[in-house]
C-alpha positions in Angstrom: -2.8 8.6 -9.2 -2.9 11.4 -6.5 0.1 12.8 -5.6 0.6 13.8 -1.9 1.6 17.4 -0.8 -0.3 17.7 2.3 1.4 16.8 5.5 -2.0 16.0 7.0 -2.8 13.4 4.7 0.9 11.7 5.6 -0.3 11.8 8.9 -3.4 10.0 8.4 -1.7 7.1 7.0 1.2 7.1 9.2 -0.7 3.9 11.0 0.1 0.6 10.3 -4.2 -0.3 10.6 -4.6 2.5 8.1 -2.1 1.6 6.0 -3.5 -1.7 6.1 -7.4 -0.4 5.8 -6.1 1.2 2.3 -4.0 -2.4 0.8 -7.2 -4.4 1.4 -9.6 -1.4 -0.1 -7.4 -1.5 -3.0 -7.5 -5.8 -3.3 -10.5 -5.8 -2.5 -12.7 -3.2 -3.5 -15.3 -1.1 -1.2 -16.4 -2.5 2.0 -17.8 -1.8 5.1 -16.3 -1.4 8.8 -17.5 -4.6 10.4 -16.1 -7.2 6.6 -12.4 -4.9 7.2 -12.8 -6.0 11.0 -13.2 -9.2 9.9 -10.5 -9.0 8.1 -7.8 -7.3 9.9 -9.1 -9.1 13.3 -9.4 -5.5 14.7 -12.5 -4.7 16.7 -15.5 -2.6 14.4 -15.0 0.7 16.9 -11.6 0.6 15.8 -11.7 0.1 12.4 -14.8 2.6 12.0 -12.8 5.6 13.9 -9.6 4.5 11.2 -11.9 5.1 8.5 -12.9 8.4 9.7 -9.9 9.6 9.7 -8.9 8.2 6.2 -12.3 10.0 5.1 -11.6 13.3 6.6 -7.8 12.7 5.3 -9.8 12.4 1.7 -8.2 9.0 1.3 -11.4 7.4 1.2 -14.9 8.1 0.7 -18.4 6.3 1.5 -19.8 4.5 -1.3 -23.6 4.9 -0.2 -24.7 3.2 -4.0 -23.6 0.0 -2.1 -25.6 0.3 1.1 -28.8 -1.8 1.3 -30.4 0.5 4.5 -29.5 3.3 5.7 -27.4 2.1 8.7 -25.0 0.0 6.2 -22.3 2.1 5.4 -19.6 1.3 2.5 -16.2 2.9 1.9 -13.9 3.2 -1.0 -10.3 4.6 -2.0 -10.5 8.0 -3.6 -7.2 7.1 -5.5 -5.6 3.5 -6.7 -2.5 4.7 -6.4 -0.8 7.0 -3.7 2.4 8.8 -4.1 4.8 11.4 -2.6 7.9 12.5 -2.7 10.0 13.4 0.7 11.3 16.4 -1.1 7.6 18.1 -1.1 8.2 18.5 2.7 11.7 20.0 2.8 10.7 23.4 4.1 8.3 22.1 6.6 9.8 20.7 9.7 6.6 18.8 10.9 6.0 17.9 7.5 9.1 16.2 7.0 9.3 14.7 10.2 5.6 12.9 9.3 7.0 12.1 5.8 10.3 10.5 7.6 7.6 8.5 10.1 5.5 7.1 7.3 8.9 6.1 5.2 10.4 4.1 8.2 6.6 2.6 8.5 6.5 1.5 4.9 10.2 -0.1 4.9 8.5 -1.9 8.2 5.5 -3.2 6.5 7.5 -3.9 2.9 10.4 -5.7 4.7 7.5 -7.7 7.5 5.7 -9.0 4.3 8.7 -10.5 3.2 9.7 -11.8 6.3 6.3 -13.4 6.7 6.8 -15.5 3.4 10.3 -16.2 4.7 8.6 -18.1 8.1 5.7 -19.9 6.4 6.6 -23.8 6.8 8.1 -25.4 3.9 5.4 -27.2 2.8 3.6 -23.6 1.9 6.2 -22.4 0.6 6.9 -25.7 -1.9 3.1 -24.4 -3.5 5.6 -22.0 -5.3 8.8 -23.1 -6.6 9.8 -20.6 -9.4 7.6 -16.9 -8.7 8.8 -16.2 -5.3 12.1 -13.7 -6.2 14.9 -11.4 -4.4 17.0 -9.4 -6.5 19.5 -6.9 -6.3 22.2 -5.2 -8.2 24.5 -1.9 -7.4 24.3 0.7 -10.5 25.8 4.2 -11.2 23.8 7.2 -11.7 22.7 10.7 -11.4 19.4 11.8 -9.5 17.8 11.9 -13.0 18.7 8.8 -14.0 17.6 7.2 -10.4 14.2 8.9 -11.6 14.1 7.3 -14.8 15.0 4.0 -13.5 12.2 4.3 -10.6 9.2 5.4 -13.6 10.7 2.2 -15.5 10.4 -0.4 -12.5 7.1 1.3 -11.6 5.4 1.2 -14.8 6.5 -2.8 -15.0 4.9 -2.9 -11.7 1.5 -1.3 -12.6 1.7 -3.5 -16.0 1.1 -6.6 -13.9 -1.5 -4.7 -11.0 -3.5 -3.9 -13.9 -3.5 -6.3 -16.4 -6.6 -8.0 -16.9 -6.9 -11.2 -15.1 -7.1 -14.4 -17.8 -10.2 -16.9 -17.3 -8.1 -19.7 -17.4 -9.2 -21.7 -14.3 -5.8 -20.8 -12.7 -5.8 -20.2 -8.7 -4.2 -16.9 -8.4 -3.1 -15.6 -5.1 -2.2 -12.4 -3.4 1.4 -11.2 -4.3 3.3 -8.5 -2.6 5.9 -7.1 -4.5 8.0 -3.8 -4.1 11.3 -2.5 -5.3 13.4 0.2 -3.8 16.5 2.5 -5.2 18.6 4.2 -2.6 22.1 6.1 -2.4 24.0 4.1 -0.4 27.8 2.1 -0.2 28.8 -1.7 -0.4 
């Protein structure tokens, strides 16, 4: 896990390509600019000068094992998991301004994933009668406690991203999951 204090790596994946660059590095291993392209449907130029920046940010690195020539050129995340706390930015204003950006972005991807599933047509959405979930509950508690219950949702979480995959001849697909705890009032 590598824990973000540096306002300049916030910065660097305060994009919604980047932050998209790093989800399918992390799904799907290294690749190179022109298999992300194909993926993300943005042009090569584009996704090569994200992954510059991601690189210099020292979110990702090249993976040169992985070239065949010397032109082919294969990246990787430096971390599986990214985390950071708002509070590490407190007492700097352009830190916590960029820390404020990227949080806003991340409810706007979490909550657009969601809303995808909501608008696929019945008929995809019938492929899954009993996983697809929404949950929510109001609880009382101190900052400590909100801690503790965030490490105990988070470590269910990580359970399932990295449990090992049974060869059962089971299609498995792509699930986006996330959980949130935030002051707030009915």
């Amino acid at each position: 896990m590598s824990q973000i204090t540096d306002s300049r790596v916030l910065a660097a994946m305060a994009h919604p390509v980047r932050r998209r660059l790093l989800d399918l590095l992390k799904l799907d291993g290294a690749g190179t600019a022109s298999a992300l392209a194909q993926r993300t449907g943005e042009a090569v130029g584009n996704v090569s000068h994200h992954l510059r920046a991601l690189a210099a940010a020292g979110l990702i690195e090249e993976a040169p094992e992985l070239a065949r020539d010397r032109r082919e050129r294969w990246w990787r995340r430096t971390s599986e998991k990214l985390c950071w706390s708002s509070a590490d930015f407190a007492e700097d204003a352009a830190g916590e301004a960029i820390a404020r950006a990227l949080e806003s972005l991340n409810l706007e991807r979490q909550v657009g994933h969601v809303r995808r599933w909501a608008d696929q047509p019945q008929s995809e959405q019938e492929r899954w009668q009993r996983g697809p979930f929404s949950t929510e509950t109001w609880i009382q508690a101190t900052d400590d406690e909100l801690a503790q219950f965030a490490a105990e949702i988070i470590a269910v979480m990580d359970k399932w991203a990295e449990r090992d995959i049974p060869d059962d001849g089971q299609e498995r697909a792509t699930v986006f999951t996330f959980a949130r705890g935030v002051p707030g009032q009915p």
